[in-house]
C-alpha positions as CSV (number, residue, x, y, z in Angstrom):
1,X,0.0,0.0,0.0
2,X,2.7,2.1,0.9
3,X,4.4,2.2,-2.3
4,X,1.0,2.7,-4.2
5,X,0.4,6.1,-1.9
6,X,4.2,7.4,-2.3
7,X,3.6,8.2,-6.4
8,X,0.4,9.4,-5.9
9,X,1.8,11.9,-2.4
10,X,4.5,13.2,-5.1
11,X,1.6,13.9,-7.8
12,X,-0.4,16.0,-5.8
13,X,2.7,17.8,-4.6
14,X,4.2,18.1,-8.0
15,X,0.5,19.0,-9.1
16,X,0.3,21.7,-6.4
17,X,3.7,23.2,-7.6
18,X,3.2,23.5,-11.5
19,X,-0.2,24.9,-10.5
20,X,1.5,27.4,-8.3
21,X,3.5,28.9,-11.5
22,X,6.6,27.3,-10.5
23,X,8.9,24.9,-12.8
24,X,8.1,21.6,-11.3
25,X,10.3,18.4,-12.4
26,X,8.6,15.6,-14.2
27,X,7.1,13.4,-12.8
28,X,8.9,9.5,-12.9
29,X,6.2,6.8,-13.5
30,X,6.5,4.3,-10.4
31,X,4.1,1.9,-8.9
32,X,0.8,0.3,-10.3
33,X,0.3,0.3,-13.9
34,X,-2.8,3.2,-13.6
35,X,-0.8,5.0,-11.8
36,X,1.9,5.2,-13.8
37,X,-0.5,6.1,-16.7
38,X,-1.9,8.8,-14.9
39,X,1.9,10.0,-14.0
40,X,2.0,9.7,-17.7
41,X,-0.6,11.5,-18.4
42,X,0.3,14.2,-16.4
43,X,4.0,15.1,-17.9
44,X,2.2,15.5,-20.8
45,X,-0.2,18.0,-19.8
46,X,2.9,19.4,-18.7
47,X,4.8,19.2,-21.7
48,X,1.5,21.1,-23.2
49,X,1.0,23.7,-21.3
50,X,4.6,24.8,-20.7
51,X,4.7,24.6,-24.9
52,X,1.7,26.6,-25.1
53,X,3.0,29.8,-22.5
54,X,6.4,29.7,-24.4
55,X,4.6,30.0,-27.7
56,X,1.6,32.8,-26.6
57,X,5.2,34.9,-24.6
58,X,7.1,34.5,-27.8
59,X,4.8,35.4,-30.3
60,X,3.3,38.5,-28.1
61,X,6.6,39.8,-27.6
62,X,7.2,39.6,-31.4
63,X,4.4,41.2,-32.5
64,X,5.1,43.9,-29.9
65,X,8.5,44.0,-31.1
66,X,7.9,44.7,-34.9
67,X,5.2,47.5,-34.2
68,X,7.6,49.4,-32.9
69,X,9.6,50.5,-36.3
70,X,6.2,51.6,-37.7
71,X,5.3,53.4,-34.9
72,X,8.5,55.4,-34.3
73,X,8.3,56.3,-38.2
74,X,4.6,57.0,-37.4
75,X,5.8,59.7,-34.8
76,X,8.1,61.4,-36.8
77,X,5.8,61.7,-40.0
78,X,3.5,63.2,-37.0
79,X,5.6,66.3,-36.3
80,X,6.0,67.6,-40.0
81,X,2.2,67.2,-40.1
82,X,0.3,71.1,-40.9
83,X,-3.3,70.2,-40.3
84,X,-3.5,70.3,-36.4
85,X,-6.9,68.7,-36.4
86,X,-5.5,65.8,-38.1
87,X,-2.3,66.2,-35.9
88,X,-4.1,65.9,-32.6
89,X,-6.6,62.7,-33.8
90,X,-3.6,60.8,-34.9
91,X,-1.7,61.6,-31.8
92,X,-4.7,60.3,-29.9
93,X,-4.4,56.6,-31.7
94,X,-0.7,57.3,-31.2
95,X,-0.9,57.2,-27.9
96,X,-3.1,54.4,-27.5
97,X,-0.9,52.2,-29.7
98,X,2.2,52.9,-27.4
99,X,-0.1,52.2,-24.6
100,X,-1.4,49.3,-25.7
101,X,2.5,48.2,-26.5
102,X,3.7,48.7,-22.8
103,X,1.3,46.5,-21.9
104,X,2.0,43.8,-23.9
105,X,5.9,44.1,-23.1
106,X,4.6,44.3,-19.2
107,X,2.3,41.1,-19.8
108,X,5.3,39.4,-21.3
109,X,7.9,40.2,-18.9
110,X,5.0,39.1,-16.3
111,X,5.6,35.4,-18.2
112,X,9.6,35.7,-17.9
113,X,10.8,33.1,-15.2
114,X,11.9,35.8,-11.7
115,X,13.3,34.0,-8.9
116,X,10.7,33.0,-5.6
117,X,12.2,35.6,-2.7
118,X,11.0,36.4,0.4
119,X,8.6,39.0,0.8
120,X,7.1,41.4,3.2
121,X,3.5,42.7,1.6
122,X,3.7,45.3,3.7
123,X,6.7,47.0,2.6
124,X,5.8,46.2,-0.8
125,X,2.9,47.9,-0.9
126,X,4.3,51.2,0.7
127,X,6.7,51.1,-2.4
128,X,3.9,51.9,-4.7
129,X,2.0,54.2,-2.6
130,X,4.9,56.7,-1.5
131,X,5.0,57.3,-5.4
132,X,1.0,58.5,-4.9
133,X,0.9,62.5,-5.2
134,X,-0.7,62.9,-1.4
135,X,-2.3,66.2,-2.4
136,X,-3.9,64.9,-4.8
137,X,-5.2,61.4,-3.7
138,X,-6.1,60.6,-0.1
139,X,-4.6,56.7,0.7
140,X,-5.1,55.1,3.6
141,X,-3.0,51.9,4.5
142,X,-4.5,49.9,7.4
143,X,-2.1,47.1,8.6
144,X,-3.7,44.5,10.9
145,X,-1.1,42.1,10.4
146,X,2.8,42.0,9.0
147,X,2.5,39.6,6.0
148,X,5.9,38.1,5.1
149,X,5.7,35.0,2.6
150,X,8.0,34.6,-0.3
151,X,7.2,34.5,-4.4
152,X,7.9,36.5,-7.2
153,X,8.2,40.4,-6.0
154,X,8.6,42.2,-9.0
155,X,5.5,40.2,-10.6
156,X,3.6,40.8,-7.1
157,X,4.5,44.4,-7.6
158,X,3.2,45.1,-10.7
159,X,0.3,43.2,-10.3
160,X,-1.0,45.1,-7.3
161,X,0.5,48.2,-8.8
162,X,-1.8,47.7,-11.7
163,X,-4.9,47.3,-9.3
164,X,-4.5,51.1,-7.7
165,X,-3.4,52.4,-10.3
166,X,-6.7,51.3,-12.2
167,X,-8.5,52.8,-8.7
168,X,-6.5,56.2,-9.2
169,X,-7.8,56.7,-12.7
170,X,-11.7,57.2,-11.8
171,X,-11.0,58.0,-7.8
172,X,-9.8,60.4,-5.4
173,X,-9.9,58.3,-2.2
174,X,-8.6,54.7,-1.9
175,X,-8.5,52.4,1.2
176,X,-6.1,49.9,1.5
177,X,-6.2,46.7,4.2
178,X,-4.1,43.7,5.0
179,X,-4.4,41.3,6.9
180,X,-4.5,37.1,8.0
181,X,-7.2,34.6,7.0
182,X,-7.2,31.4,8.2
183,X,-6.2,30.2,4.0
184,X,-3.2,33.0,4.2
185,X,-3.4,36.7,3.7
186,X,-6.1,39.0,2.2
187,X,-5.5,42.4,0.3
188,X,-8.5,44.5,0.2
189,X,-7.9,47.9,-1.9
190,X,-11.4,50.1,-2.3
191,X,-11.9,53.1,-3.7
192,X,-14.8,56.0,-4.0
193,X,-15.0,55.7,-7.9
194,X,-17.9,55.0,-10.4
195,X,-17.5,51.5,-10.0
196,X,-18.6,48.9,-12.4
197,X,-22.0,47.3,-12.9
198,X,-22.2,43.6,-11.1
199,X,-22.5,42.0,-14.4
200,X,-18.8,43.2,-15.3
201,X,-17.0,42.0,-12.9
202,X,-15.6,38.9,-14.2
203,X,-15.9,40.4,-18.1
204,X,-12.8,43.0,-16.8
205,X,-10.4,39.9,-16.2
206,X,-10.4,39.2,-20.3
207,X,-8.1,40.3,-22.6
208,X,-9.2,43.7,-24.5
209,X,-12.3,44.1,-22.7
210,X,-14.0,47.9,-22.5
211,X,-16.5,49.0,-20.5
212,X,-16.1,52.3,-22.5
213,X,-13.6,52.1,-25.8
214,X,-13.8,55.7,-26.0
215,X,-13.1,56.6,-22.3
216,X,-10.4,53.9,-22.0
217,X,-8.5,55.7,-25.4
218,X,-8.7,58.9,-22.8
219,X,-7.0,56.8,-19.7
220,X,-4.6,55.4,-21.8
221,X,-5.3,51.8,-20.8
222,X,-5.3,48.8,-23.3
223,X,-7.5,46.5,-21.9
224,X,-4.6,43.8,-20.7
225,X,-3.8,45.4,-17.1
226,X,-6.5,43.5,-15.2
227,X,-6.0,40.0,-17.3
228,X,-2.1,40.3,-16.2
229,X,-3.0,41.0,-12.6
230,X,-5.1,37.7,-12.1
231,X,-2.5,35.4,-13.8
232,X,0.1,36.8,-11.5
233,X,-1.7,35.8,-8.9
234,X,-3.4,32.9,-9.9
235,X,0.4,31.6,-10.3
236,X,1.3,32.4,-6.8
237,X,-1.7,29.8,-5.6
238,X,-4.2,33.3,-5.0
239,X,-7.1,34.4,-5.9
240,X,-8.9,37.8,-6.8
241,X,-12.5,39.0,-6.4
242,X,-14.6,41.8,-7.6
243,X,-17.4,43.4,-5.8
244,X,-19.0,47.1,-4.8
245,X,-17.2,49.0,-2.2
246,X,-18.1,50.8,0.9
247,X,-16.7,53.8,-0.6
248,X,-19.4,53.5,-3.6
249,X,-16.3,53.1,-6.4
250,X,-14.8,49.1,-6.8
251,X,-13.5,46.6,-3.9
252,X,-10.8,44.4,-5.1
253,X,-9.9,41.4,-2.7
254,X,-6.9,39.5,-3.1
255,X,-6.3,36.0,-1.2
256,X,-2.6,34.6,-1.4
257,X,-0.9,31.7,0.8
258,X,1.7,32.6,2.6
């Protein structure tokens, strides 16, 4: 019995790990013939999946790489244009192209292997907010617990850096909590916006989604910020949730394992 259970314990930990983001070994096909063919089975899903990231990464960062040379040439055609009309429109689209550029270089950057560190949340996340103009925004941090768990910081970083940010663009006031949970740590950023209707909420975490195309052109967002932010998370084992705020504007809630 005990060397029927010992392939299936490294499984589920091996399992655990690739689901976690992480490069888990392959698994080696030992004990009873089903379980060997479902070890099988699993190093090829494996085999698939890691295939399938390498080839989405490689073919973004391509396609991000060869828009650049037309855009550049794009820019400097722009300048020796008369008609300021014209000038100002094609600025505009401009702009959203070079937006919509960074984030695909940020998205595939999110995909390029970072070494697991330790990590205090805490600190972390008064990194991003001493960059916050104060006059301008009022933040509030409430700390009911020192988090320290380890993963990928820069990945962490811009993934909760993408979260306020998106709160800064349609708010004034954002509230900020961490604390424990009995499954790890919770991250709870509101703020006083707009907010977005109920039906939305998991529409936002797809690629290139728009509530409003023509206000988003405006804010200079490409529709990818959101999308990044839950596979970053996702790959650290969390989870992230949508709902109405206190405040009136957007609650985001963030659960990781520490």
């Amino acid at each position: 019995m005990n060397k029927q259970i010992r392939p299936l314990k490294r499984l589920s930990i091996i399992a655990e790990t690739f689901g976690r983001g992480l490069d888990a070994p392959e698994l080696k096909a030992t004990g009873a013939s089903e379980i060997k063919q479902t070890a099988n089975a699993f190093n090829q899903m494996r085999t698939r999946i890691k295939r399938f990231l390498k080839q989405r990464t490689d073919m973004l960062a391509g396609v991000s790489h060869d828009l650049r040379t037309p855009l550049t040439r794009m820019k400097l055609q722009l300048s020796l244009l008369k008609d300021e009309k014209a000038k100002k429109e094609l600025e505009l689209d401009i702009n959203e192209m070079t937006a919509m550029l960074d984030s695909y270089v940020s998205f595939v950057r999110s995909e390029a292997p970072e070494p697991i560190e330790n990590i205090n949340l805490n600190k972390l996340i008064k990194d991003i907010i001493k960059n916050i103009d104060s006059k301008k925004y009022g933040i509030n941090f409430l700390e009911k617990n020192i988090i320290k768990t380890s993963g990928r910081p820069l990945q962490l970083k811009r993934a909760i850096q993408n979260i306020i940010d998106n709160s800064l663009r349609y708010s004034d006031k954002l509230n900020i909590e961490i604390l424990l949970s009995n499954d790890g740590c919770i991250l709870i950023i509101e703020d006083n916006g707009p907010g977005i209707p109920d039906k939305n909420y998991e529409d936002v975490f797809k690629p290139f989604f728009s509530l409003d195309p023509s206000r988003n052109k405006l804010k200079g967002e490409s529709g990818l910020g959101l999308s990044i932010t839950r596979d970053i998370i996702r790959s650290h084992g969390g989870e992230i949730k949508l709902s109405k705020s206190s405040y009136g504007g957007l609650k985001s809630l963030i659960q990781l394992p520490i």
